[in-house]
C-alpha positions as CSV (number, residue, x, y, z in Angstrom):
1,X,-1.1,7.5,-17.4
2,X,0.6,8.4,-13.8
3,X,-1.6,11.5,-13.7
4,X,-4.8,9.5,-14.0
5,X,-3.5,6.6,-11.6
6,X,-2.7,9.0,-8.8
7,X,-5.0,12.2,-9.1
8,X,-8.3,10.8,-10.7
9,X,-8.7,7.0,-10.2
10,X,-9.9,6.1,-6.7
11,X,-8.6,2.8,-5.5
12,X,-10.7,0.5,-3.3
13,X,-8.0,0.1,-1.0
14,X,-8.0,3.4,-0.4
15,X,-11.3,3.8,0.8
16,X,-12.3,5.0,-2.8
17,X,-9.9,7.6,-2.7
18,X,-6.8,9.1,-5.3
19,X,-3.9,8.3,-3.7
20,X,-3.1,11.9,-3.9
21,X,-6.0,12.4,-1.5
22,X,-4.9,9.8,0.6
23,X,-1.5,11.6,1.2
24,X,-3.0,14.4,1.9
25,X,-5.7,13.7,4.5
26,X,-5.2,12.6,8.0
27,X,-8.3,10.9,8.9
28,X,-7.5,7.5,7.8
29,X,-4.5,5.5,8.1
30,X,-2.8,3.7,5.7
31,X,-2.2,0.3,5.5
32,X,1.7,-1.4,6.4
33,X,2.5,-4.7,6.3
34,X,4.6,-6.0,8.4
35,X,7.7,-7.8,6.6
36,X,8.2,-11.8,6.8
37,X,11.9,-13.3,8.6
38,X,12.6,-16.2,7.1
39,X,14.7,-18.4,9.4
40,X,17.8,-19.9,8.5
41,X,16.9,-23.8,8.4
42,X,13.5,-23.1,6.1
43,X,16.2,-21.0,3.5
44,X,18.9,-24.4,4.4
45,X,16.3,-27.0,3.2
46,X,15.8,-24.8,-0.4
């Protein structure tokens, strides 16, 4: 089932790429999100 995910089924998100094929290429960039901080009165009021 990992086989198929990552070397035969392309993935929207990867511009309809395997994500083996996205790792290998150089073209396109790869999406990073950017982690949230929560601050210390919003975790307080929880």
């Amino acid at each position: 089932a990992i086989q198929i995910y990552n070397n035969q089924r392309p993935h929207l998100s990867n511009h309809l790429l395997t994500p083996q094929q996205m790792h290998q290429q150089n073209k396109l960039s790869r999406k990073q999100y950017k982690s949230k901080k929560l601050n210390d009165a919003r975790i307080v009021k929880l």
